[in-house]
C-alpha positions in Angstrom: -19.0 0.2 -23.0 -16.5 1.0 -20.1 -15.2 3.8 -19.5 -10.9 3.7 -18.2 -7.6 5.9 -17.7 -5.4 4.5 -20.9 -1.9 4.5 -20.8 -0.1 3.9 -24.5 3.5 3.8 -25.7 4.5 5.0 -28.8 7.4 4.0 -31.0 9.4 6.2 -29.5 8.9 4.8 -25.7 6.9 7.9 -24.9 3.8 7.4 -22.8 0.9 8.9 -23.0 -2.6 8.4 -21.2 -5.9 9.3 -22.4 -9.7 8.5 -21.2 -11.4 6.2 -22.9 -14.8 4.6 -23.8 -13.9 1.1 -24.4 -15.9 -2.3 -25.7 -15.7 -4.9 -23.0 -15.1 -7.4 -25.5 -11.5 -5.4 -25.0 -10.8 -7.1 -21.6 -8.4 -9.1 -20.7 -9.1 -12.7 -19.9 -10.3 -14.2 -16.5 -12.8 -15.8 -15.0 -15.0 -12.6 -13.3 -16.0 -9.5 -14.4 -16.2 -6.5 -11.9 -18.3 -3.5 -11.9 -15.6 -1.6 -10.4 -17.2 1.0 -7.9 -13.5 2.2 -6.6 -10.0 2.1 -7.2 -7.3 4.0 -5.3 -3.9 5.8 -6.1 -1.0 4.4 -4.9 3.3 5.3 -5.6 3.4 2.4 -8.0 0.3 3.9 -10.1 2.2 7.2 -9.3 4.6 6.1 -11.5 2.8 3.9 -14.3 0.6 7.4 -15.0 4.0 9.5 -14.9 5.4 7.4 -17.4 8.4 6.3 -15.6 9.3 3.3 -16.5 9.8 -0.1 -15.0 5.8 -0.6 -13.8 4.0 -0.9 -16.9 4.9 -4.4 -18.9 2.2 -4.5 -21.7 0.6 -2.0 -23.9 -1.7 -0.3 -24.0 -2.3 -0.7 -20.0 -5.3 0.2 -17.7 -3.5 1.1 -14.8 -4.8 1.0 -11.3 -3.4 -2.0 -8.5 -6.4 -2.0 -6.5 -9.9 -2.3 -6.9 -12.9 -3.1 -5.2 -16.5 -3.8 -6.7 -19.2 -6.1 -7.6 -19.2 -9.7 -9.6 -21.1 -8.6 -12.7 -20.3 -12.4 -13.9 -18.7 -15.1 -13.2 -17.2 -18.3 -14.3 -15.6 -19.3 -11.5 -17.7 -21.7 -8.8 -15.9 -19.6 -6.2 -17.5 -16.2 -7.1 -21.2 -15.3 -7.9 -23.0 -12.6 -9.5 -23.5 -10.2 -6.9 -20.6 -10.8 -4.2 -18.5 -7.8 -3.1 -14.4 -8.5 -4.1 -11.6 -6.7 -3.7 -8.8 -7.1 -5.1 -4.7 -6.0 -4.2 -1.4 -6.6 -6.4 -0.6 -9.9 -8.8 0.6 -7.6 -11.4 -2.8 -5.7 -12.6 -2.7 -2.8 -13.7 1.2 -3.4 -14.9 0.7 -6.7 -17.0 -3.1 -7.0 -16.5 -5.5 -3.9 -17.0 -6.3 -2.7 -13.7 -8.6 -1.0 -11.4 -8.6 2.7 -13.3 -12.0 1.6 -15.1 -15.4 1.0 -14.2 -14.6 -2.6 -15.2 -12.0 -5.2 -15.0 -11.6 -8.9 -15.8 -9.3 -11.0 -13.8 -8.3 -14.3 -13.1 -10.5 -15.3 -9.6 -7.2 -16.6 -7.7 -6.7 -12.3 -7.7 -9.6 -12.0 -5.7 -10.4 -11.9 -2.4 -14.5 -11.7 -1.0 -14.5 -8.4 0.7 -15.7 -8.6 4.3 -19.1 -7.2 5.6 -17.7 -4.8 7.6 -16.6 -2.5 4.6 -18.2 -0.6 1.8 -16.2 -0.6 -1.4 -15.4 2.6 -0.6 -13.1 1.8 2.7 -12.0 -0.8 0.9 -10.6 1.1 -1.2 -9.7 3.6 1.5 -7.5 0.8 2.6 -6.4 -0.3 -0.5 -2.3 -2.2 -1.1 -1.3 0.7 0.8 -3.6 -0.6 3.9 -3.2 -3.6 3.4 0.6 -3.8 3.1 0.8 -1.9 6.5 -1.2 -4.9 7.8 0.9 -7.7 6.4 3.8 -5.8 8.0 2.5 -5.8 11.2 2.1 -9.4 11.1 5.2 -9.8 10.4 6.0 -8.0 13.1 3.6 -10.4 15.1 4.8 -14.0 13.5 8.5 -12.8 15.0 6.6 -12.3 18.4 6.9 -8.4 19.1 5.2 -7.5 21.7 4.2 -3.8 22.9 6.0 -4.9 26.4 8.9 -5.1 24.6 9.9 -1.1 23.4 8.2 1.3 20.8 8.1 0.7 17.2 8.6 3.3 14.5 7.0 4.0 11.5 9.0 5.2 8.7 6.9 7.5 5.6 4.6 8.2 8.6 2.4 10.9 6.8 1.8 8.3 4.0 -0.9 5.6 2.6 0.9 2.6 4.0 2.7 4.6 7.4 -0.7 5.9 8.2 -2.3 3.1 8.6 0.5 1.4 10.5 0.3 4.1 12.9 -3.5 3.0 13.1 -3.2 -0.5 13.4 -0.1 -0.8 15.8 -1.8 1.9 18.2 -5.0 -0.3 18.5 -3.2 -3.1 18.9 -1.3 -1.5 22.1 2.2 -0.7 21.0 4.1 2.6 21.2 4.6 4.1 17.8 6.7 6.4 16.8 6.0 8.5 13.5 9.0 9.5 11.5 7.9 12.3 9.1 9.4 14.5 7.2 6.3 16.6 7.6 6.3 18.5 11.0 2.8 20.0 9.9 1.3 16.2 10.2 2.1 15.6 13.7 -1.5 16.5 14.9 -3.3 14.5 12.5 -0.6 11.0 13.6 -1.3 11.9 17.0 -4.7 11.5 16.3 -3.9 8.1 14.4 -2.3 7.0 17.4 1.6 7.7 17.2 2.7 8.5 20.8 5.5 10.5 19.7 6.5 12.3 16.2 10.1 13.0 15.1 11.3 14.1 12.1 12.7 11.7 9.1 16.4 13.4 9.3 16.8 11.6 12.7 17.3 8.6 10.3 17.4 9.2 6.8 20.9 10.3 6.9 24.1 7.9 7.1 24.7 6.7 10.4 27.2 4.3 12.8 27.0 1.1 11.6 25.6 -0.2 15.0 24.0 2.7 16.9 22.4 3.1 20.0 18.9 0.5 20.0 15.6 2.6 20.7 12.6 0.0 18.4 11.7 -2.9 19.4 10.5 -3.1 15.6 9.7 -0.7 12.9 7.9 -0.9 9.7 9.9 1.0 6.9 8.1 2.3 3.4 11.2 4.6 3.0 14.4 1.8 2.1 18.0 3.6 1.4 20.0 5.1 4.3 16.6 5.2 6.1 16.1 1.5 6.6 20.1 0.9 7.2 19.6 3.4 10.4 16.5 1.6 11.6 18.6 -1.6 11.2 21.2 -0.2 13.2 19.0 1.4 16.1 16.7 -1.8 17.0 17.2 -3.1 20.0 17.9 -6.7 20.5 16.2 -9.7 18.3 14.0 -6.9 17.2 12.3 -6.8 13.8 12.3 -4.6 10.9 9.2 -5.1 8.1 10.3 -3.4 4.7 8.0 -2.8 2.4 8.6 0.5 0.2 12.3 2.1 -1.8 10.6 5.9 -1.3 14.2 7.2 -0.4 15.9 4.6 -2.7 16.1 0.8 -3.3 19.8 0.5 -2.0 20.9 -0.4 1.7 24.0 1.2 2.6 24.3 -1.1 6.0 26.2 -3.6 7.5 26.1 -7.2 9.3 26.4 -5.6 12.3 22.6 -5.0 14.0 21.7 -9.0 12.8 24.9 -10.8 14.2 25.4 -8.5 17.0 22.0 -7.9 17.9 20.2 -10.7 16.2 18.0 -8.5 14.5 15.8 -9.5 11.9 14.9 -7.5 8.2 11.4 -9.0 7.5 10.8 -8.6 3.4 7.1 -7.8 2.9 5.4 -9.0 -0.4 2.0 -7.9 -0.8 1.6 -8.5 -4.6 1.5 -12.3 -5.0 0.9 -13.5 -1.0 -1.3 -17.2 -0.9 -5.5 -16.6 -0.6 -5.2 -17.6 3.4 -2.6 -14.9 3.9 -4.8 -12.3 2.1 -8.0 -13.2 3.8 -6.2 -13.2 7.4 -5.0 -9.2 6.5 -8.1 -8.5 5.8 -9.8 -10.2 8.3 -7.6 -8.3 10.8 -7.7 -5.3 8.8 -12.0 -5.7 9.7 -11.2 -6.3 13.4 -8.7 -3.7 13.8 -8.7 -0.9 11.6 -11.2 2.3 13.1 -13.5 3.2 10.6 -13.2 6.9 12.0 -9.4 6.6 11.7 -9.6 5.5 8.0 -12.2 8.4 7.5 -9.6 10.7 8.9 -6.8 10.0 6.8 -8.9 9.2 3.4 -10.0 11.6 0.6 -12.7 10.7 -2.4 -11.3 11.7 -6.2 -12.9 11.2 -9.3 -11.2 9.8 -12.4 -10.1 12.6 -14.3 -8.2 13.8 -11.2 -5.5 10.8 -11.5 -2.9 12.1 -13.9 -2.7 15.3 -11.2 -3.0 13.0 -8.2 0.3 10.8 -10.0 2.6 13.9 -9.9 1.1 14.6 -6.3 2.1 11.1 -4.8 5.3 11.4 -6.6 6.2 14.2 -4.7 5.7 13.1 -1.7 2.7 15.8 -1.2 0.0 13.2 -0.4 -1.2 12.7 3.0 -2.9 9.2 3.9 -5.2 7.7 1.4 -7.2 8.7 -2.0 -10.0 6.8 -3.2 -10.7 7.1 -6.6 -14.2 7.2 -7.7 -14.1 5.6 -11.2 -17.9 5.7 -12.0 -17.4 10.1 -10.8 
């Protein structure tokens, strides 16, 4: 027996969720089994738990897109028994039970082997949310930004992903900027690294088509009116990573910034990126990441406390990362 958050549809569309003992003859297929130690809470599981539709695509779903644990078996000559994994994205915990459970089966292409320099636990701490932010600032680093080159801003500042942007851009020498719209946080991005803080009306409302450049990149959680602003401030043959729709999936903007100022929107997948890709984020993630920054922005949760923690993220009332402590 396992015990998991359950989310089920009735006839009616109405979701409901519920915790559960289940029969791990109930799993889903794949080739390893996980004794899932922890899983985290991110805006997509925000939303799955809420009911809202859109995330969930089978039912009755386990939800939960991260997870980190240890191979309890294993028919896959890539993982043994034993072996710490972690896991991000390829749909699981929207068509494929997730990480909400103190096990999960999965195909072992999801997988990635987590490196020694993290406990489940920071793994976790880092979670999609961490691990996006990286993948953004390589994007940011395949387009060749440098920190010589002009500050970059971080968009959703106070959150999972712009956290640990801050984190990783400071200790890889750039200037960051921290849009917020959370004044109170300025102390504890400061602390992350962000040089300066300003708040998220500076950009969140409509602007010129083509404004005055200030970033020499950005990494944007935030999409809408937001992202068209950013577009329209970065200075020349600049870079923008987008990764999050928190203000809205629509972009009010125009040609302008990328034929004018041949700048450059950088789309940033982190639910289906190739095994190399994965490993090289969190291979960086190991080399760059503070393990007292992550401790700063990162609080523990048990399982019960997720439907509460779904409303929270929701409403924007989340600072940095929660780890969820599925076996608590």
């Amino acid at each position: 027996m396992f015990r998991a958050l359950l989310l089920e549809r009735d006839e009616n569309k109405t979701v409901s969720h519920r915790f559960a003992d289940l029969d791990e003859s109930e799993l889903p297929e794949g080739e390893v089994t996980v004794d899932v130690e922890y899983s985290t809470i991110n805006y997509k599981d925000g939303l799955a738990v809420a009911g809202r539709p859109g995330v969930v695509r089978a039912w009755p779903m386990v939800p939960g897109i991260d997870f980190a644990g240890t191979v309890a078996a294993s028919d896959s000559a890539t993982y043994a028994d034993g072996d710490k994994v972690v896991l991000n994205g390829w749909g699981v915990g929207e068509g494929h039970w997730g990480g909400l459970a103190t096990k999960a089966r999965v195909p072992a292409d999801y997988l990635v082997p987590l490196p020694s320099a993290f406990s489940t636990e920071q793994a976790m701490a880092i979670g999609t949310a961490g691990y996006t932010a990286m993948l953004c600032v390589l994007a940011l680093e395949d387009h060749g930004v440098k920190p010589d080159q002009g500050p970059v801003v971080v968009t959703g500042a106070s959150g999972g992903v712009g956290s640990t942007a801050v984190a990783l851009l400071a200790a890889n020498g750039f200037e960051v900027v921290a849009s917020t719209g959370r004044p109170a946080e300025a102390d504890y991005l400061r602390e992350l690294g962000a040089a300066d803080v300003i708040d998220r009306e500076e950009l969140s409302g409509e602007g010129p088509p083509l404004g005055k450049g200030r970033w020499a990149g950005a990494i944007d959680s935030v999409g809408s009116t937001t992202l068209a602003t950013v577009l329209s401030t970065t200075l020349d043959e600049g870079c923008v990573a987008a990764c999050g729709l928190a203000q809205g999936p629509d972009l009010p903007a125009t040609v302008l910034p990328f034929i004018l100022r041949g700048v450059t929107l950088a789309g940033v997948n982190s639910v289906t990126q190739p095994f190399a890709r994965r490993v090289q984020a969190w291979d960086r993630l190991a080399r760059d990441l503070d393990p007292a920054k992550l401790a700063s922005m990162t609080t523990v949760e048990p399982l019960e406390a997720v439907p509460g923690l779904a409303d929270r993220i929701l409403d924007g009332q989340i600072r940095g990362r929660v780890v969820i402590d599925v076996r608590a």
